[in-house]
Every structure is written in C-alpha cells, then in structure tokens.
SELO-142418 format. One record per atom (N, C-alpha, C): x, y, z; atom name; residue in three letters. Coordinates in nm, 2 decimals. Each point is the difference from the previous one (the first is absolute). Layout:
% residues N
@px = X	py = Y	pz = Z	a = CA	r = ALA .
...
This chain:
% residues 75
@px = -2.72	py = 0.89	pz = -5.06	a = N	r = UNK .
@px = 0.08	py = 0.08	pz = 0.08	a = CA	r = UNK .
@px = 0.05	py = -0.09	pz = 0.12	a = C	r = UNK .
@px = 0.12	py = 0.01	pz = 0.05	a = N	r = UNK .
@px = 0.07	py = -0.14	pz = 0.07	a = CA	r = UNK .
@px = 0.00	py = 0.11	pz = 0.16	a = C	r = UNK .
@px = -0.03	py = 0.14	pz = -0.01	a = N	r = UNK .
@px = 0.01	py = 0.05	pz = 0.11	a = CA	r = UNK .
@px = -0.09	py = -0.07	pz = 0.13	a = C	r = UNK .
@px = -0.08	py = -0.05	pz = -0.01	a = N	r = UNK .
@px = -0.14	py = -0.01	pz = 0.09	a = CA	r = UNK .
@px = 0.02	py = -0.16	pz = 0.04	a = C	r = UNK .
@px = 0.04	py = -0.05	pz = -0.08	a = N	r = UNK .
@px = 0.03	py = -0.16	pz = 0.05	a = CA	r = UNK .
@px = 0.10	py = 0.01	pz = 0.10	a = C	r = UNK .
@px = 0.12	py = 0.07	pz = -0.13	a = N	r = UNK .
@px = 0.11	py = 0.00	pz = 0.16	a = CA	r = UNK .
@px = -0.02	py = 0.08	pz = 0.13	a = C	r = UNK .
@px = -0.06	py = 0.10	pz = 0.00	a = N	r = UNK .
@px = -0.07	py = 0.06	pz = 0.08	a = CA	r = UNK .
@px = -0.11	py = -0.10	pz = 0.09	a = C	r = UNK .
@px = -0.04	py = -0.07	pz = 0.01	a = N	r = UNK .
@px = -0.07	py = -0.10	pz = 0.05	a = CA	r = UNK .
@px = 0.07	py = -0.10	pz = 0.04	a = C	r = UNK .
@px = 0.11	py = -0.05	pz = -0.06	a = N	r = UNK .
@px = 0.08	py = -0.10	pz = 0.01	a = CA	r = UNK .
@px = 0.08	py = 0.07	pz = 0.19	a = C	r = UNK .
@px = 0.05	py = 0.12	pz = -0.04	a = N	r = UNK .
@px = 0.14	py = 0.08	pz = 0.08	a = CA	r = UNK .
@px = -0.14	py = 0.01	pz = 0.13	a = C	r = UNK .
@px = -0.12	py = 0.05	pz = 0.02	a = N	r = UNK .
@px = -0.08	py = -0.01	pz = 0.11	a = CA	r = UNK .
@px = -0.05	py = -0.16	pz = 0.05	a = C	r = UNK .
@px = 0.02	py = -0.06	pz = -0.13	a = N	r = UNK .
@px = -0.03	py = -0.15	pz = 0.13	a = CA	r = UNK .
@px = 0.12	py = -0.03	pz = 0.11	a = C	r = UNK .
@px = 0.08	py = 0.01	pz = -0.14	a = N	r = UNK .
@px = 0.14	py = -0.04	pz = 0.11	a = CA	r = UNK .
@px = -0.02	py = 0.10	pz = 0.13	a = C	r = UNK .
@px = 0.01	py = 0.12	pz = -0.01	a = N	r = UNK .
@px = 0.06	py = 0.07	pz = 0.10	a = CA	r = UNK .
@px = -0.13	py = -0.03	pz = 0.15	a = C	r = UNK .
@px = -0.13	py = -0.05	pz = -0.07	a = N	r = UNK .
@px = -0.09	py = -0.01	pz = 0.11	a = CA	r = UNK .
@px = 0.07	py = -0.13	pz = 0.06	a = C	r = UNK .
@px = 0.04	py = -0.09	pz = -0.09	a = N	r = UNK .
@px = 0.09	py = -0.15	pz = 0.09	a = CA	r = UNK .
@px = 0.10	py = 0.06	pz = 0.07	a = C	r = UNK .
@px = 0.08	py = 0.03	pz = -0.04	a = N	r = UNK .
@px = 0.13	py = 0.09	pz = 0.04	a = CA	r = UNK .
@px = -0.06	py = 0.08	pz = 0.15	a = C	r = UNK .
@px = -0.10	py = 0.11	pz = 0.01	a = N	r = UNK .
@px = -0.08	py = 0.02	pz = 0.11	a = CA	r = UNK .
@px = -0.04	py = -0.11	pz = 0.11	a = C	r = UNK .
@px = -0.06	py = -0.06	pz = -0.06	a = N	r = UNK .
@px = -0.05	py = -0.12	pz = 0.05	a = CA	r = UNK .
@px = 0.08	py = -0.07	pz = 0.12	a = C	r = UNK .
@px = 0.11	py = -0.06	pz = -0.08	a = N	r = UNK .
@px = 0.09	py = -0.04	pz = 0.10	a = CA	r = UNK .
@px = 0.06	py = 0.09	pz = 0.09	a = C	r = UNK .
@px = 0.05	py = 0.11	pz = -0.06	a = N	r = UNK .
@px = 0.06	py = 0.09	pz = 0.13	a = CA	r = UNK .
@px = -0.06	py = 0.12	pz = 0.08	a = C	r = UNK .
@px = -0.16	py = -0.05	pz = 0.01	a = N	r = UNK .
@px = -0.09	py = 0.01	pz = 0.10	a = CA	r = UNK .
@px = 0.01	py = -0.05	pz = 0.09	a = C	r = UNK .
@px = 0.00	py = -0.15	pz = -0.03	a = N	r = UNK .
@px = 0.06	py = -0.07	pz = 0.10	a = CA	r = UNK .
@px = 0.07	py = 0.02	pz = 0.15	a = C	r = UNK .
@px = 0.10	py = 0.04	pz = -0.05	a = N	r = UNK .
@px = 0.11	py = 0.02	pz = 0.04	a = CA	r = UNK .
@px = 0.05	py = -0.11	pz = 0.09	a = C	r = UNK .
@px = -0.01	py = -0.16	pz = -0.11	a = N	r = UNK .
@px = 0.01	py = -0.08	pz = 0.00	a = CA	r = UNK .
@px = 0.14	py = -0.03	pz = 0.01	a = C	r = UNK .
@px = 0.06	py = -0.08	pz = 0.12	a = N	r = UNK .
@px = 0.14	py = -0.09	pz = 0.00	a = CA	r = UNK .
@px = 0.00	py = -0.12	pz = -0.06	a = C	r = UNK .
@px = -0.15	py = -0.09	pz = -0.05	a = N	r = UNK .
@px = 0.01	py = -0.05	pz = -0.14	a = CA	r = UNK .
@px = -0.15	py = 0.01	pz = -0.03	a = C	r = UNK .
@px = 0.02	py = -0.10	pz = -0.14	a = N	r = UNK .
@px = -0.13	py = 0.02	pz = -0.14	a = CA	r = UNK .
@px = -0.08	py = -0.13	pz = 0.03	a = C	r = UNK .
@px = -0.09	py = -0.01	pz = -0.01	a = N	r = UNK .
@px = -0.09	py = -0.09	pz = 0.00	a = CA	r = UNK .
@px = 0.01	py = -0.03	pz = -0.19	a = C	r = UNK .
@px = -0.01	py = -0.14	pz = -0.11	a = N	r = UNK .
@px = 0.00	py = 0.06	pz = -0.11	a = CA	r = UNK .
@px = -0.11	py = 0.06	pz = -0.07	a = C	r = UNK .
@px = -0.10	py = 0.01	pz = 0.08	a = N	r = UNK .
@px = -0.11	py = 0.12	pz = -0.09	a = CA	r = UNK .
@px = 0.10	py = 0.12	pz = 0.04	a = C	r = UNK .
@px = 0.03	py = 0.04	pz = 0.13	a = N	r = UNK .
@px = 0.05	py = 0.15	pz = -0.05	a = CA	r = UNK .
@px = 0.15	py = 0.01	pz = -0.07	a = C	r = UNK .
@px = 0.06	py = -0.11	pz = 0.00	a = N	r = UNK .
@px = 0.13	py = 0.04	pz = -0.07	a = CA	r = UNK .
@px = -0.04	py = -0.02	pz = -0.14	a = C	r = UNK .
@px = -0.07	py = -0.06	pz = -0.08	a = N	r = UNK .
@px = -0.06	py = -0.04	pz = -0.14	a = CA	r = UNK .
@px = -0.05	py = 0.18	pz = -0.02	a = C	r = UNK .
@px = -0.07	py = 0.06	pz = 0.12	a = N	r = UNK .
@px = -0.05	py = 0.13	pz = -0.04	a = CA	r = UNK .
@px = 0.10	py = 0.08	pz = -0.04	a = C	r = UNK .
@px = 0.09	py = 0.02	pz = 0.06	a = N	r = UNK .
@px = 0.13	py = 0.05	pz = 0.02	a = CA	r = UNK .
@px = 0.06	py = -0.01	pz = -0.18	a = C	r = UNK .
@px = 0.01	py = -0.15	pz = -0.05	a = N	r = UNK .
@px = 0.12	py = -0.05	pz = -0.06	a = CA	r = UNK .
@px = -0.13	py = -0.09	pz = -0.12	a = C	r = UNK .
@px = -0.09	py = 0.12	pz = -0.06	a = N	r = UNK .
@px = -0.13	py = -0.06	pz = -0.05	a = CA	r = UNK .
@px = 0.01	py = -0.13	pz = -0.13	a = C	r = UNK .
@px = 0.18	py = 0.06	pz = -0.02	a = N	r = UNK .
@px = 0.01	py = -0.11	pz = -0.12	a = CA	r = UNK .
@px = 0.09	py = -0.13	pz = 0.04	a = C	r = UNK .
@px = 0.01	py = 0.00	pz = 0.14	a = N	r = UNK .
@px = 0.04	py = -0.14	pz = 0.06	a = CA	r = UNK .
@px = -0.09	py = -0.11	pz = -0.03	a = C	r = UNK .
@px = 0.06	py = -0.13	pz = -0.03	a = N	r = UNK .
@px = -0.10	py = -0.12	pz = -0.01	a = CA	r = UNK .
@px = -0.01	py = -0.06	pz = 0.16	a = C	r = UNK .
@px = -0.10	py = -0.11	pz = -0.01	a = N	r = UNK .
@px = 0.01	py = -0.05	pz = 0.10	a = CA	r = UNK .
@px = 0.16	py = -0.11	pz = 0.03	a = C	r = UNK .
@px = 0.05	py = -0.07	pz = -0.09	a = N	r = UNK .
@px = 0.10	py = -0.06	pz = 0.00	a = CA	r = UNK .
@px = 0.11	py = 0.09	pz = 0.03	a = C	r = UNK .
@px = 0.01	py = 0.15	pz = -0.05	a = N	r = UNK .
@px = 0.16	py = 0.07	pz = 0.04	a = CA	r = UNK .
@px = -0.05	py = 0.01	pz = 0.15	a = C	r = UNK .
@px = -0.14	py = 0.03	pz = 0.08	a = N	r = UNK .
@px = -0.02	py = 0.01	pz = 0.12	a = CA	r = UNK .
@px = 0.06	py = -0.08	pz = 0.11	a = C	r = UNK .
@px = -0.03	py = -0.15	pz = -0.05	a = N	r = UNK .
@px = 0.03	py = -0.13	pz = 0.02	a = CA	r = UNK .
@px = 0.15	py = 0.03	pz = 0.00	a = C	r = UNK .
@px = 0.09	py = 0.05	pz = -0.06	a = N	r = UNK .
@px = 0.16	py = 0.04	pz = 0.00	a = CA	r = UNK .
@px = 0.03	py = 0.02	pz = 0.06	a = C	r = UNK .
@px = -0.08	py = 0.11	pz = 0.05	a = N	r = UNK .
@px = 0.07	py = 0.14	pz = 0.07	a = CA	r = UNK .
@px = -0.06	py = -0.05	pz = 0.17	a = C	r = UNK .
@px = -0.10	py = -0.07	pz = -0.01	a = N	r = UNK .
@px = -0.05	py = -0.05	pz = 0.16	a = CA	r = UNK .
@px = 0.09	py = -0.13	pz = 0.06	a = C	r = UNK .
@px = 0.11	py = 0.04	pz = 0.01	a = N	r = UNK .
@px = 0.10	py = -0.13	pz = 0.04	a = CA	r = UNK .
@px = -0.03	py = -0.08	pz = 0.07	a = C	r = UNK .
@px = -0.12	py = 0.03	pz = 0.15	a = N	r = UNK .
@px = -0.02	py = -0.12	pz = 0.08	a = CA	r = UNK .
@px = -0.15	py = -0.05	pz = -0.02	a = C	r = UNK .
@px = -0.06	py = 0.05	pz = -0.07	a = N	r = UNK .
@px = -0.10	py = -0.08	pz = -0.07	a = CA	r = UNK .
@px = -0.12	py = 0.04	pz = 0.12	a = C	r = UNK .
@px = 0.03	py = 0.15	pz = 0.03	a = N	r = UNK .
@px = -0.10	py = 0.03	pz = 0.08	a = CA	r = UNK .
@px = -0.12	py = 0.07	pz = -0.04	a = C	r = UNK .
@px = 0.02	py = 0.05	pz = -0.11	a = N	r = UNK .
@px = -0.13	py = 0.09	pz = -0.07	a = CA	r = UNK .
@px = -0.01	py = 0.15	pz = 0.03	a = C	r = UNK .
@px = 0.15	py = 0.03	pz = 0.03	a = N	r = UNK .
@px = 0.03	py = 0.12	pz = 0.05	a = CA	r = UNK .
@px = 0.11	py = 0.02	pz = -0.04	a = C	r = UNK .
@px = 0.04	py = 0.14	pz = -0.03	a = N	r = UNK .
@px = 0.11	py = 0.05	pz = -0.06	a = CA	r = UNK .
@px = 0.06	py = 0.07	pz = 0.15	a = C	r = UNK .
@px = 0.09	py = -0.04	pz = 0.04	a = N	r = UNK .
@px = 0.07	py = 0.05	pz = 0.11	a = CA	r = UNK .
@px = 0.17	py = 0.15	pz = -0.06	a = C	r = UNK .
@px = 0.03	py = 0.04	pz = 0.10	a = N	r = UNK .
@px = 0.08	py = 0.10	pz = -0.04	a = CA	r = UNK .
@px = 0.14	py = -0.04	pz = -0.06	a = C	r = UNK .
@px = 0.01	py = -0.10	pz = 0.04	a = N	r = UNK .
@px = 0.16	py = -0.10	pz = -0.04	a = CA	r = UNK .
@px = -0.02	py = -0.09	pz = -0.14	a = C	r = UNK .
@px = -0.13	py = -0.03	pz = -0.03	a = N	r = UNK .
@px = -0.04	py = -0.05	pz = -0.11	a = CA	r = UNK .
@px = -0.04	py = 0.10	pz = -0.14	a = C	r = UNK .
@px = -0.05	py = 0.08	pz = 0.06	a = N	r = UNK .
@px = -0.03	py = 0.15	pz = -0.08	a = CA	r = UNK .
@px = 0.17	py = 0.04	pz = -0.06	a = C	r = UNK .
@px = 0.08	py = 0.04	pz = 0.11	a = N	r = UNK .
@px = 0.13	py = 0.02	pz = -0.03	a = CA	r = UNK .
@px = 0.10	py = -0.10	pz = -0.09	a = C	r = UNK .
@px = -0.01	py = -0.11	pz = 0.04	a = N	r = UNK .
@px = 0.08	py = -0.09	pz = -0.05	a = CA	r = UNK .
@px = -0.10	py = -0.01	pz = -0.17	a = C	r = UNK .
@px = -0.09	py = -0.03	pz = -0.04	a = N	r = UNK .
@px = -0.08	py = 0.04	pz = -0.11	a = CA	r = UNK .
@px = 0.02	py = 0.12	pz = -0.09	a = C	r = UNK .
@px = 0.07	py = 0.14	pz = 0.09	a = N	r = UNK .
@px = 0.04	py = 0.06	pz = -0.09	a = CA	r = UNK .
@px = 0.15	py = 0.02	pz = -0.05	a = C	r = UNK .
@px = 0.05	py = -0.09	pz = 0.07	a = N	r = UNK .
@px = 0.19	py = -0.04	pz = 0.00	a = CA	r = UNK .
@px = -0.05	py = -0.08	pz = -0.12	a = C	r = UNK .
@px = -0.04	py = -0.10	pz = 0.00	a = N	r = UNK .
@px = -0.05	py = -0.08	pz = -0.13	a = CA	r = UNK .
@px = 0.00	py = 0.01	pz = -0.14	a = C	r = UNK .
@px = -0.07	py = 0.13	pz = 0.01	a = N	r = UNK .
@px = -0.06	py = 0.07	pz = -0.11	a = CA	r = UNK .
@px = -0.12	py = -0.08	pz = -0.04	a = C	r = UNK .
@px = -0.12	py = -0.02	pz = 0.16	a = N	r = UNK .
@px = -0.13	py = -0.06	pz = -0.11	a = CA	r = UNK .
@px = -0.11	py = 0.15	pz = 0.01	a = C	r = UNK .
@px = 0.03	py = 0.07	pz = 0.08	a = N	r = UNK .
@px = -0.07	py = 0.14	pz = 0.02	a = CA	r = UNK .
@px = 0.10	py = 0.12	pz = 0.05	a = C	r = UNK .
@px = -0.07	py = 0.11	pz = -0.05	a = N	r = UNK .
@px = 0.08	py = 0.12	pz = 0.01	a = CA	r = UNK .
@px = -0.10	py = 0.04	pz = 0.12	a = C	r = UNK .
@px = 0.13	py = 0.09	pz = 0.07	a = N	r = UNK .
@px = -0.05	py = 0.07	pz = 0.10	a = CA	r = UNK .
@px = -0.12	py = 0.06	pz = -0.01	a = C	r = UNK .
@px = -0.12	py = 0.00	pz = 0.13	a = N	r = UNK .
@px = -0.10	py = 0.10	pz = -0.02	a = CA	r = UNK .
@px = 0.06	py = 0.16	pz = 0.05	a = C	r = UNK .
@px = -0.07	py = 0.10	pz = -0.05	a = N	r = UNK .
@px = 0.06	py = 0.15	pz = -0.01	a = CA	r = UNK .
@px = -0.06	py = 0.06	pz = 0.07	a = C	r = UNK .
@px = 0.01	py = 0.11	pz = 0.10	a = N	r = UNK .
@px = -0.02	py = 0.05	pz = 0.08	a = CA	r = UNK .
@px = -0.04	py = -0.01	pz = 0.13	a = C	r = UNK .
C-alpha cells in the first residue's frame, strides 16, 4: 500500500516546510533551508548561495526561483 509512505514522505516535508517558516527567518542557514527543500543537494545549495556565505539570503532565495533551481515554498 503506497498510502503510508507518501503519507510519511508529505509530513516530513511539511515539518521542514514548518521548520523554516517558524523562523520567520529573512534568511536560511543551509540546515534549515535543506529542511525546507529536503531533496536539495549540497552542490544546488552551493548554487543558490551566491556569496558563498552559508546562508540563503532573500535575493538569493528569489533569484533561485527566477532560475528554476527551486519552487516556491507555500504558505
């Protein structure tokens, strides 16, 4: 039965998804944006962190989704 995995799968995400916008973070550190975005690698991180600070800032997050390397988070 494939119910209970995806079921499992749709509550990790949404606890990352939570996670970050607990926060109520103006940026991501990348443990919490990787929570957020759980099937990001570390190298698309490395992409998306333009100044090589280890933080996902709000211009970088944005410009990342102009891109198309992540889709918006929701709600």
């Amino acid at each position: 039965m494939k119910t209970i995995p995806s079921l499992a799968a749709a509550i990790v995400l949404m606890a990352g998804l939570a996670h970050a916008q607990d926060m109520n973070a103006t940026s991501w550190t990348q443990e919490e944006f990787m929570a957020a975005y759980p099937e990001l690698t570390e190298e698309q991180f490395d992409q998306i962190d333009l100044n090589d600070d280890g933080i996902i800032d709000p211009d970088e997050y944005l410009l990342a989704i102009d891109a198309g390397l992540i889709a918006p988070l929701e709600g």
